[in-house]
Rosetta silent file (secondary structure, phi, psi, omega in degrees, C-alpha in Angstrom):
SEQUENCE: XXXXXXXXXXXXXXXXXXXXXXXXXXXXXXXXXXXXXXXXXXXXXXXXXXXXXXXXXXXXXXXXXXXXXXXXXXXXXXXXXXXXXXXXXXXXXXXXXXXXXXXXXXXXXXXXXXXXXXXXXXXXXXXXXXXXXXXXXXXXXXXXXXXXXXXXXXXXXXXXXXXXXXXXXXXXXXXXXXXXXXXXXXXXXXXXXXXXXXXXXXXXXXXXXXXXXXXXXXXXXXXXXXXXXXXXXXXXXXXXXXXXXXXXXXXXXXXXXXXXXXXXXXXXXXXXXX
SCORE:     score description
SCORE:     0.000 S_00000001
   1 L     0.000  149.510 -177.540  -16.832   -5.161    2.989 S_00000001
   2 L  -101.777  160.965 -170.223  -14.226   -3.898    5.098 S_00000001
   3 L  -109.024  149.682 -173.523  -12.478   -0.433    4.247 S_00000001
   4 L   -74.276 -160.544  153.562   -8.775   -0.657    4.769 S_00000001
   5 L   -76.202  144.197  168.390   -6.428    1.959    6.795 S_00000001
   6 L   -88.415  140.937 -163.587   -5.709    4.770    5.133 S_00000001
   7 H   -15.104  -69.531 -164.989   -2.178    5.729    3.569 S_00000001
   8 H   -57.130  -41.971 -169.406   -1.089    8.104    6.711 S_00000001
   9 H   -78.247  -46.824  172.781   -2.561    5.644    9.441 S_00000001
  10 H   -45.223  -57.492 -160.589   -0.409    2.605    7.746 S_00000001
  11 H   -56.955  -57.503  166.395    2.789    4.539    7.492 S_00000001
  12 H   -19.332  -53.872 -179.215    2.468    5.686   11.365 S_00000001
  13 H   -69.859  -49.248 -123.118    2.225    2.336   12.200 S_00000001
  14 H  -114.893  -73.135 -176.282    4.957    0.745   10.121 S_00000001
  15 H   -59.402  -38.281 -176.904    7.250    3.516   11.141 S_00000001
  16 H   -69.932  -35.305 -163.185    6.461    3.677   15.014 S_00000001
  17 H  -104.738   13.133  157.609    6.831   -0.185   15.019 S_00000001
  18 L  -153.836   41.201  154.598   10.176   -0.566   13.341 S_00000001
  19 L    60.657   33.742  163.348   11.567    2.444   14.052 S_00000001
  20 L   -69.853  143.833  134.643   11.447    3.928   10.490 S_00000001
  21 L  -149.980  115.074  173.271   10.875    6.869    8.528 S_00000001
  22 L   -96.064  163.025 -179.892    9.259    6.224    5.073 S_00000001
  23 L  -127.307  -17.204  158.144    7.094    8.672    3.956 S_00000001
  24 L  -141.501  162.166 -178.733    5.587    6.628    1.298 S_00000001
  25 H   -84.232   -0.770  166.424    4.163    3.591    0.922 S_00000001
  26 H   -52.399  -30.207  171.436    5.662    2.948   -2.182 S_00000001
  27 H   -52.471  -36.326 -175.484    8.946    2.786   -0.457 S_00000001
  28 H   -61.516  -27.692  179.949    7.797   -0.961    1.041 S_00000001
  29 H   -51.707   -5.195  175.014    8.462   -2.315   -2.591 S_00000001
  30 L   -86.710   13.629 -179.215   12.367   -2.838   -1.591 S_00000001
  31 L    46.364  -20.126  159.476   11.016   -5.668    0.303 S_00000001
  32 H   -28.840  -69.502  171.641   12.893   -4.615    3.233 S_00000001
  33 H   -66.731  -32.044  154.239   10.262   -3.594    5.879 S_00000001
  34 H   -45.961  -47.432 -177.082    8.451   -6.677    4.988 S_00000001
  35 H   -55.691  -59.831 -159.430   11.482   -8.663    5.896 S_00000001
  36 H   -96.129   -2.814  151.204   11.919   -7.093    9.393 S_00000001
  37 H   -38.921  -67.003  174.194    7.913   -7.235    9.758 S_00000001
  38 H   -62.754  -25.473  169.616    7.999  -10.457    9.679 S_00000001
  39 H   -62.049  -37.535 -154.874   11.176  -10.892   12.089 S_00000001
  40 H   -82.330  -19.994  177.232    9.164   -8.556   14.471 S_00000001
  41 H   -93.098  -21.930 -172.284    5.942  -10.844   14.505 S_00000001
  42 L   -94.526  -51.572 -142.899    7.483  -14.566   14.072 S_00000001
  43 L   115.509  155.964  129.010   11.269  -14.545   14.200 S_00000001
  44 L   104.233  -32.992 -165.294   13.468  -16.279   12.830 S_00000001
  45 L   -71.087  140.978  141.425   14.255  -13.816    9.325 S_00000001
  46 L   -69.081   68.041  173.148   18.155  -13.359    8.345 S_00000001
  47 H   -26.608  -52.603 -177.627   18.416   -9.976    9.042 S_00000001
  48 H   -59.418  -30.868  155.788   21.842   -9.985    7.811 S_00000001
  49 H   -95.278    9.094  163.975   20.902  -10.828    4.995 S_00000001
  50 L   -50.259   81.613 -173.236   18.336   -7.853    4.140 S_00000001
  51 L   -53.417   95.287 -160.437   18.961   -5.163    1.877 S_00000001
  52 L   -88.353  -70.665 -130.175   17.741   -1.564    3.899 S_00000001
  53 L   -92.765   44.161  169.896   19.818    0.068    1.051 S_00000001
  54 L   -67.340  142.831  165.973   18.477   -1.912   -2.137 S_00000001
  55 L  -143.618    9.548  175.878   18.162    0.348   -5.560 S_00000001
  56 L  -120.975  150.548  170.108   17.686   -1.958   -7.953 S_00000001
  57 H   -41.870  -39.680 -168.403   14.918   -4.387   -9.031 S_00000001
  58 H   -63.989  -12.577 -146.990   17.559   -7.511   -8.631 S_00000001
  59 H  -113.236  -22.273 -176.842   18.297   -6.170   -4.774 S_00000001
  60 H   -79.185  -43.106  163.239   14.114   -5.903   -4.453 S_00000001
  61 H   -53.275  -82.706  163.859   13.885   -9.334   -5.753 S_00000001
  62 H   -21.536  -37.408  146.985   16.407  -10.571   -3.451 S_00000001
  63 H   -72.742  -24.028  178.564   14.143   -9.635   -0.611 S_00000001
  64 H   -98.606  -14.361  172.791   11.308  -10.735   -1.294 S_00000001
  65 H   -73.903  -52.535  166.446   13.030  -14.332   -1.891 S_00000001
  66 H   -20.282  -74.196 -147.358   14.067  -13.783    2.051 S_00000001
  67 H   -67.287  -37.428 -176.491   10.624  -12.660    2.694 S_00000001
  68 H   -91.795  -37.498  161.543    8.755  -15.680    1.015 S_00000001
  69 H   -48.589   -1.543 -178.673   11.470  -18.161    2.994 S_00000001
  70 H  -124.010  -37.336  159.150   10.361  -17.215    5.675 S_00000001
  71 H   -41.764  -52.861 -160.152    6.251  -17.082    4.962 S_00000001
  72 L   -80.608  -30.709 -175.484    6.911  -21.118    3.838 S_00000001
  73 L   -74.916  -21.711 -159.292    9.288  -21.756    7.524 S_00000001
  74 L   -98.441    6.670 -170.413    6.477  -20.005    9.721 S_00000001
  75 L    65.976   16.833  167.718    3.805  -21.995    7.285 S_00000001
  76 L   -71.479  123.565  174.676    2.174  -18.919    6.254 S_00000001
  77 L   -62.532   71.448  179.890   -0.629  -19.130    3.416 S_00000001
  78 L  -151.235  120.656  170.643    0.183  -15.826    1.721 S_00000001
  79 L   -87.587  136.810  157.162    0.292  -15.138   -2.303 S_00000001
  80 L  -125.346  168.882 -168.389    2.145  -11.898   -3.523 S_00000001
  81 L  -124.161   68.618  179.849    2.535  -10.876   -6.839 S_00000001
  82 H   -35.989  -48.419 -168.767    6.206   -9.785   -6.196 S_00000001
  83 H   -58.859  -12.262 -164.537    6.204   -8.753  -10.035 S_00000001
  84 H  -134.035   59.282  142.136    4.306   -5.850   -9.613 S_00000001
  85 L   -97.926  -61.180  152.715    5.082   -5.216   -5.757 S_00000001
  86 L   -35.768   -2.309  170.027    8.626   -4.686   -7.154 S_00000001
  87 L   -97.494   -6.004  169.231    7.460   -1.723   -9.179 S_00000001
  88 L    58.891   64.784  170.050    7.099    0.200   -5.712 S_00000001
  89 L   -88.368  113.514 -157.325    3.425   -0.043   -7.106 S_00000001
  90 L   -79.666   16.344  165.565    0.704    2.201   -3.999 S_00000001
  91 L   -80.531  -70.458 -170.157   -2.247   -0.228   -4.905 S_00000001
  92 H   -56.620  -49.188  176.296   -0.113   -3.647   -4.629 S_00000001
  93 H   -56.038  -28.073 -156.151    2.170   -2.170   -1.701 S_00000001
  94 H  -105.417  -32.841 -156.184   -0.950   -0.404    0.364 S_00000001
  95 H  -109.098   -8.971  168.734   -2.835   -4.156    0.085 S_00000001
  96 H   -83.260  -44.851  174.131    0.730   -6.094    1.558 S_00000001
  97 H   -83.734   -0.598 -164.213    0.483   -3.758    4.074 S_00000001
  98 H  -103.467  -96.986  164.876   -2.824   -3.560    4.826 S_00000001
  99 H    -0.920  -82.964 -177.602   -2.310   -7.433    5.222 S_00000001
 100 H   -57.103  -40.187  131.022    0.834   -7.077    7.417 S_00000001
 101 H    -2.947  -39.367 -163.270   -1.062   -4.803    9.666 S_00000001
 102 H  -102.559  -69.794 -164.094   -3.754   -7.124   10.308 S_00000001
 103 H   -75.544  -19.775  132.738   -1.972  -10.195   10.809 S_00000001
 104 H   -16.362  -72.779  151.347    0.412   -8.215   13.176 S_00000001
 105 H   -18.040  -77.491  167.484   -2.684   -7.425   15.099 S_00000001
 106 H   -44.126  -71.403 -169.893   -3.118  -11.393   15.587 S_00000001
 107 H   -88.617   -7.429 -138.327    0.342  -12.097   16.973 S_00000001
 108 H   -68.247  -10.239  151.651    1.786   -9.219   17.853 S_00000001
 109 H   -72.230   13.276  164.343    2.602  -10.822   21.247 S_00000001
 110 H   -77.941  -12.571  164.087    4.792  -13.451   20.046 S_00000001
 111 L  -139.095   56.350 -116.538    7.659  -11.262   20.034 S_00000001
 112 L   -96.251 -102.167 -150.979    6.744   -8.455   22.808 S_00000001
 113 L   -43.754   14.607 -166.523   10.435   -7.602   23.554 S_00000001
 114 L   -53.997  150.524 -177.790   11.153   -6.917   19.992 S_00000001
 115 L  -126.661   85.011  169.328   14.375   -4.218   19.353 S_00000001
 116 H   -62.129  -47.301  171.319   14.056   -3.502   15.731 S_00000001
 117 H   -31.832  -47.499 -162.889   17.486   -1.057   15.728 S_00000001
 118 H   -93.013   -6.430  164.524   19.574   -3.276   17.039 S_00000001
 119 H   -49.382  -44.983 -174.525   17.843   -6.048   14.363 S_00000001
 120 H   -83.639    6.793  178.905   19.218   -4.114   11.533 S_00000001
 121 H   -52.088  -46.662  165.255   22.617   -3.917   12.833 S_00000001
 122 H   -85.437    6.369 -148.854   23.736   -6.568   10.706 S_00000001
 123 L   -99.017  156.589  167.366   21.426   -6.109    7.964 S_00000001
 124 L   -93.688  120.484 -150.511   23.089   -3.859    4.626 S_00000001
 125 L    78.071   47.739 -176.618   21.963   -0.244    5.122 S_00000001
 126 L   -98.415  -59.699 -166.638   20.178   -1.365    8.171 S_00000001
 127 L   -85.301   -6.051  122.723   21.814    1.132   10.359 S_00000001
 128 L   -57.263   17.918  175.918   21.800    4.317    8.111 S_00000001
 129 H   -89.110  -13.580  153.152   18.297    3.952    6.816 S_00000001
 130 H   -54.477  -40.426  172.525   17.240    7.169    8.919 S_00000001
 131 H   -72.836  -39.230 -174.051   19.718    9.420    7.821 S_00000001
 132 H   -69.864  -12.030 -159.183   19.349    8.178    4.099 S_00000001
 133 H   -87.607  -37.872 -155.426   14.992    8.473    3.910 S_00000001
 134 H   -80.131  -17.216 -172.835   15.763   11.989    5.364 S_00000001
 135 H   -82.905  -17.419  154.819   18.930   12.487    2.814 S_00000001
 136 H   -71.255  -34.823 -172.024   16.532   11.272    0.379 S_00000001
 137 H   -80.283  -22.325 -154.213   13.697   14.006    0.840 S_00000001
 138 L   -94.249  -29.051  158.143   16.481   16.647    1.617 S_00000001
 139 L   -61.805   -6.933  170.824   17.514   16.309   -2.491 S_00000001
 140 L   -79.632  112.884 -176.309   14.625   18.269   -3.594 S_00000001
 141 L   -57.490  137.852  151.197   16.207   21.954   -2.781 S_00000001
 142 L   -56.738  154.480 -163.199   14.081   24.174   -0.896 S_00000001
 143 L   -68.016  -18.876 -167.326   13.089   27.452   -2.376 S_00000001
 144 H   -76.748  -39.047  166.246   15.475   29.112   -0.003 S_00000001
 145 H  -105.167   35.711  138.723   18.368   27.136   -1.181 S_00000001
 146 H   -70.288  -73.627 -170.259   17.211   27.718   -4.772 S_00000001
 147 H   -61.052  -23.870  172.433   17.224   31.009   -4.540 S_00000001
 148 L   -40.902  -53.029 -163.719   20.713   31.067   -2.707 S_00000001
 149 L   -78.146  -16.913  160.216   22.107   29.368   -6.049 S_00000001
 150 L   -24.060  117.657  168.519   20.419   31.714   -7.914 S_00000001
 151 L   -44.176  125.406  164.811   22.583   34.484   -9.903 S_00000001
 152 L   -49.658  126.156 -178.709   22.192   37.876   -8.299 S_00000001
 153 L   -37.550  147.986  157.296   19.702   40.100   -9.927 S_00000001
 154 L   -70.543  135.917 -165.134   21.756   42.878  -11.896 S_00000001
 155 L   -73.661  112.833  177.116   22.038   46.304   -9.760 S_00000001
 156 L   -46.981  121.519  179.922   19.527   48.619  -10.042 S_00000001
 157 L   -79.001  119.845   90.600   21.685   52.100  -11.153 S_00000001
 158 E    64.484   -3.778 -149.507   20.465   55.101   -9.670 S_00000001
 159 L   -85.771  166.024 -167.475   20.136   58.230  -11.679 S_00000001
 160 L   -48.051   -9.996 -162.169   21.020   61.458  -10.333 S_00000001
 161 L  -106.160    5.932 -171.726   17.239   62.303  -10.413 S_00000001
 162 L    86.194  -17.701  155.067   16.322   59.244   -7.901 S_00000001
 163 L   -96.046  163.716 -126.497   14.735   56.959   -9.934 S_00000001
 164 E   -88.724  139.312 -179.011   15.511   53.305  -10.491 S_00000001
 165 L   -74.461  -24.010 -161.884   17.696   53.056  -14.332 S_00000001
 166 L   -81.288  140.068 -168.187   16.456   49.432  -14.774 S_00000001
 167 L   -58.667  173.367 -166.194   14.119   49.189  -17.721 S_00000001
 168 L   -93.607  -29.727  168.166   10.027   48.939  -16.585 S_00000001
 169 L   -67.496  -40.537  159.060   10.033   45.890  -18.724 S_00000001
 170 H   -30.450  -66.571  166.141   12.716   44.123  -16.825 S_00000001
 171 H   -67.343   -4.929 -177.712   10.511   44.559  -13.349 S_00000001
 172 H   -90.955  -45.364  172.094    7.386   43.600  -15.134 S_00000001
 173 H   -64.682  -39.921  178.583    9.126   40.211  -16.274 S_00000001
 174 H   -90.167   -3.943 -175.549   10.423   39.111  -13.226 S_00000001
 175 H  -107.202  -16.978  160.301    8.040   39.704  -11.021 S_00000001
 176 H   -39.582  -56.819 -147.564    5.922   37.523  -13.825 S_00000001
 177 H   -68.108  -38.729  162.116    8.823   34.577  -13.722 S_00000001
 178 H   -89.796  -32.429 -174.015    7.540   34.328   -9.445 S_00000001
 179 H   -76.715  -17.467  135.894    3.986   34.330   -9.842 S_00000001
 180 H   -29.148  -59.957 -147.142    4.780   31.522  -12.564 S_00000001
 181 H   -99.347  -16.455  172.478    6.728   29.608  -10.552 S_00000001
 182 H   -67.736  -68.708  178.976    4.206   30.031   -7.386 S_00000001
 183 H   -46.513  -62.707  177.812    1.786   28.386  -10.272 S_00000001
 184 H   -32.994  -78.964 -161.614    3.615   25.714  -11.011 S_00000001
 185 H   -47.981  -49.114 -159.571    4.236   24.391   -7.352 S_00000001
 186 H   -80.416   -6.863  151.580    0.988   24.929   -6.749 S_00000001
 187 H   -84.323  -10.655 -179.997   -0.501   22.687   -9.466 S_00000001
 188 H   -83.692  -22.981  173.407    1.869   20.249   -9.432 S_00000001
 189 L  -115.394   59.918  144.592    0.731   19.638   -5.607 S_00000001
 190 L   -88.046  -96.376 -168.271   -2.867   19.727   -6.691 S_00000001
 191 L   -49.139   36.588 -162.603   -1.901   17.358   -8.938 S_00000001
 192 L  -153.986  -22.078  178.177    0.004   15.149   -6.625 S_00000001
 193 L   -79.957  -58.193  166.381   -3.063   15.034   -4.341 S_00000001
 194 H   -50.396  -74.303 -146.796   -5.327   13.908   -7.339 S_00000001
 195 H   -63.772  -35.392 -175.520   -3.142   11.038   -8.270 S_00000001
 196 H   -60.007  -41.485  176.217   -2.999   10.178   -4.590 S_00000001
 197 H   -55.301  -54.105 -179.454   -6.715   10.062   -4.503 S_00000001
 198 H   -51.105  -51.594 -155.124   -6.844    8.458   -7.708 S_00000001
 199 H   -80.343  -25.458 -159.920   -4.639    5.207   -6.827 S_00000001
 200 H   -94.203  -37.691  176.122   -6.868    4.620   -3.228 S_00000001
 201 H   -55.090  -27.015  159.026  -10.262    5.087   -5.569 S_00000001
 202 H   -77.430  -18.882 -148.921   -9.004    2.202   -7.487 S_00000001
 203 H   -91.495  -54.164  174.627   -7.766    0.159   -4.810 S_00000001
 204 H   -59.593  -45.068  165.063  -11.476    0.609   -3.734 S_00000001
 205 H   -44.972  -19.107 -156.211  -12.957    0.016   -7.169 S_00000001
 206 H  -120.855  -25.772  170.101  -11.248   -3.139   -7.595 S_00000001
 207 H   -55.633  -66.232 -163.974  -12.277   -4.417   -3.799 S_00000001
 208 H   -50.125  -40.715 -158.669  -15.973   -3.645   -5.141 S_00000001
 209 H   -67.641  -58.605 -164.202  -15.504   -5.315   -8.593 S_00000001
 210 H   -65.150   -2.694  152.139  -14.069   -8.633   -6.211 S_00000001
 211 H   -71.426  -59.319 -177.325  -17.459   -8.519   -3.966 S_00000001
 212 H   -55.171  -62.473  163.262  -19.487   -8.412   -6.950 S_00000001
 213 H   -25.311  -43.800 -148.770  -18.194  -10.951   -8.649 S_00000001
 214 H   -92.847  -70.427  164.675  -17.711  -12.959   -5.712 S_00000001
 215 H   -52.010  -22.979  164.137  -22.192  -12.808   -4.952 S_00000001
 216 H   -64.737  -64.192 -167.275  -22.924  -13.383   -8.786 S_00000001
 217 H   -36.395  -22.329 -171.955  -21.180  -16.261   -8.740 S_00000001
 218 H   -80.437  -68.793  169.726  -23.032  -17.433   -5.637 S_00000001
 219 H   -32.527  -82.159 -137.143  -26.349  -16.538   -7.528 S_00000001
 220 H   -82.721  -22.987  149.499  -25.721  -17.966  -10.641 S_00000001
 221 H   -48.503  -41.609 -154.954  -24.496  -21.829   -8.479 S_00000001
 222 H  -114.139   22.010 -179.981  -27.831  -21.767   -7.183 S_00000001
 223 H   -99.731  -47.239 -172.735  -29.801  -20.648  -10.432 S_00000001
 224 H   -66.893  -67.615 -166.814  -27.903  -23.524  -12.281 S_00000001
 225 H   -25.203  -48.111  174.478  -28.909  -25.861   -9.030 S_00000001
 226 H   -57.942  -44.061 -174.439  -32.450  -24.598   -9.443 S_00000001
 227 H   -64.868  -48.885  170.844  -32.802  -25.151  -13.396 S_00000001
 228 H   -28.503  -91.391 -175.909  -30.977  -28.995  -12.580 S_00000001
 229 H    -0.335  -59.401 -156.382  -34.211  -29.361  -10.247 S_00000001
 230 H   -79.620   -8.953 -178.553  -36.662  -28.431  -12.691 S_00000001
 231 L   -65.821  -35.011 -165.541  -35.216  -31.026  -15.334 S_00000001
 232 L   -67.710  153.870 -169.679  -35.805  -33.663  -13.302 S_00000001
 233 L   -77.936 -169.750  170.793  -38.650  -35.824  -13.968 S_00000001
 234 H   -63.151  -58.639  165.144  -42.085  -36.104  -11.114 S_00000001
 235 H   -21.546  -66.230 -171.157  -40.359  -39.991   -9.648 S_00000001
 236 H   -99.039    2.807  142.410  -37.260  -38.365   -9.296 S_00000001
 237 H   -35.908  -77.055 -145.447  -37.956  -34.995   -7.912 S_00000001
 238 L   -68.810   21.909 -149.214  -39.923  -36.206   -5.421 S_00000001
 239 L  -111.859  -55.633  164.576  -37.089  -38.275   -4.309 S_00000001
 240 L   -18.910  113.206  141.386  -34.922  -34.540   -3.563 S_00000001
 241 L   -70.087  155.598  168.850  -34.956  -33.819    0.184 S_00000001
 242 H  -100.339  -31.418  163.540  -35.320  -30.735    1.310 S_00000001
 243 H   -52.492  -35.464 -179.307  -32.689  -31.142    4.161 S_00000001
 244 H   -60.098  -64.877 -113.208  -30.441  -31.992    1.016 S_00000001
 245 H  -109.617   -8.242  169.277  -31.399  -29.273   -1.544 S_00000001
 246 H   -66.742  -72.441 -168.119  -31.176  -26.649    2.312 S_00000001
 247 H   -63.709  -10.071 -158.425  -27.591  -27.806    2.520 S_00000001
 248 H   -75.216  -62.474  168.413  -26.701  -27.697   -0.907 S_00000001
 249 H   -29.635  -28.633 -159.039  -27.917  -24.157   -0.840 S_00000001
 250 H   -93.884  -57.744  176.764  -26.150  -23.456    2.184 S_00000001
 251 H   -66.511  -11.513  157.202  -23.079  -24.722    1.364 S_00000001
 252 H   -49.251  -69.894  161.885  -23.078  -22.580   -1.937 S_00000001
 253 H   -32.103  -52.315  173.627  -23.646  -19.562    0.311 S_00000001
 254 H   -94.546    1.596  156.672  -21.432  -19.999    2.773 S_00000001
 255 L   -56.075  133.559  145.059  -18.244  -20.978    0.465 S_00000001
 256 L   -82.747  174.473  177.230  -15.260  -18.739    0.273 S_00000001
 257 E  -151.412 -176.411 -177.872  -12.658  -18.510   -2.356 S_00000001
 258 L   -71.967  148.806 -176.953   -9.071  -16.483   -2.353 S_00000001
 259 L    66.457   -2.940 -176.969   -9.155  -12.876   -2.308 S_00000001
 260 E  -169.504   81.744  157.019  -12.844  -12.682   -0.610 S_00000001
 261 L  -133.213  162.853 -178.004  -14.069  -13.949    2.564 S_00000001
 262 L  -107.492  161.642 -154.925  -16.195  -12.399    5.010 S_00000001
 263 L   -93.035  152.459  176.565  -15.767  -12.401    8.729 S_00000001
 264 H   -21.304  -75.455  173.039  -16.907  -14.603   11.220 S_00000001
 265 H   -43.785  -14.277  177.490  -19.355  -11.771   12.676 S_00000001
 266 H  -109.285  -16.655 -163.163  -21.469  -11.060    9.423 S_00000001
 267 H   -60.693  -69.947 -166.863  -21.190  -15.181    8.583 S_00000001
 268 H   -76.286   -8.037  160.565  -23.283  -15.706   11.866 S_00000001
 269 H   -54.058  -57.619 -167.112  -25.472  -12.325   11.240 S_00000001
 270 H   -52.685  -65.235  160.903  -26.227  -14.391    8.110 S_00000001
 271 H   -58.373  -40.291  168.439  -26.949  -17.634    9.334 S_00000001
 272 H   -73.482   -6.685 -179.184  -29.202  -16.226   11.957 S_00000001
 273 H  -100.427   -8.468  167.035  -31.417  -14.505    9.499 S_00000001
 274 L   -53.493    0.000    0.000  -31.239  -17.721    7.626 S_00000001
């Protein structure tokens, strides 16, 4: 089995090769960067009609109808399951792209001179989607301009004898209320790490589950093939080639189905130990 790219290596890519910056891959679920993928390997998409600045499901949808018009003009064989792609889902999103990546790879010299910037000129939100991904990350406030908006601390008084008037419980509380708030960030990006971990352990898990499957079934075709065999009477056994009951075998083996085939190079690895 092959292991994909990893989150960080995908984005890199995605972003250096249409001039972007997403920061997650969840972000591909606007069907946008799909859209202008596909202009950058085939051609041929209606930029103009793309949505960079989509925020709704209907505006996600709308892209991905672009996106599949244009898979059926270039004849491209490719199922998505738009319903849950549209949910800015990282399993479904990280396996489109994973995809587009690959088949990229294949062509990417059918459109050498590509200019994505000046693609999106006509597209809506094409030409502001740098300033909005960074105007998106730049809404979380930073601690500095948290604490700006913060009320000022009430003024420590003074007394004539030099020490500070403000009660000892006051300073006891507050300097709890930061080492709280230090905790917090720092489990929530513990916890932000796990789930990240979490969604590519499934993504693997579910790859495994689609191998296995994919070799019982091959076992259990030639287990039925075998038990046919033994039903047969002595006349018509002996009647069975073995050049037949080789190819039958063979062609069991060497069938593929959707979602699982293996490459050329382990195929003939196969055949030769065969």
């Amino acid at each position: 089995m092959v292991v994909g790219e990893s989150r960080t290596e995908l984005l890199n890519w995605l972003n250096n090769t249409l001039d972007l910056q997403y920061n997650k891959v969840e972000q591909c679920g606007t069907g946008a960067a799909y859209c202008q993928l596909l202009d950058c390997i085939m051609g041929g998409v209606p930029m103009g009609k793309v949505k960079f600045d989509a925020s709704t499901e209907y505006d996600y949808l709308h892209n991905f109808k672009i996106l599949q018009a244009g898979f059926n003009k270039h004849k491209i064989n490719k199922t998505m399951d738009v319903g849950r792609l549209v949910k800015c889902r990282l399993s479904d999103n990280l396996e489109l792209l994973q995809w587009f990546k690959k088949f990229w790879h294949e062509n990417k010299f059918v459109n050498e001179d590509y200019d994505p910037v000046s693609r999106r000129k006509s597209s809506s939100g094409g030409m502001d989607t740098r300033a909005r991904l960074n105007a998106s990350r730049s809404r979380t406030p930073s601690s500095s301009s948290l604490s700006s908006q913060r009320p000022n601390p009430p003024t420590t008084r003074v007394a004539s004898n030099g020490r500070s008037s403000l009660p000892p419980n006051t300073q006891a509380s507050g300097a709890k209320i930061v080492q709280l708030t230090k905790e917090i960030a720092d489990t929530r990006s513990e916890l932000s790490i796990a789930l990240q971990d979490l969604g590519a352990s499934k993504i693997q898990a579910e790859s495994l589950e689609t191998e296995r499957n994919f070799y019982f079934n091959k076992l259990r075709e030639i287990e039925i093939l075998i038990e046919n065999l033994k039903s047969l009477d002595e006349p018509e056994f002996s009647k069975v080639s073995k050049l037949e009951l080789i190819d039958k075998i063979q062609l069991i083996l060497y069938s593929t189905e959707e979602g699982f085939q293996a490459n050329d190079e382990q195929a003939d690895i196969e055949a030769d130990e065969f």
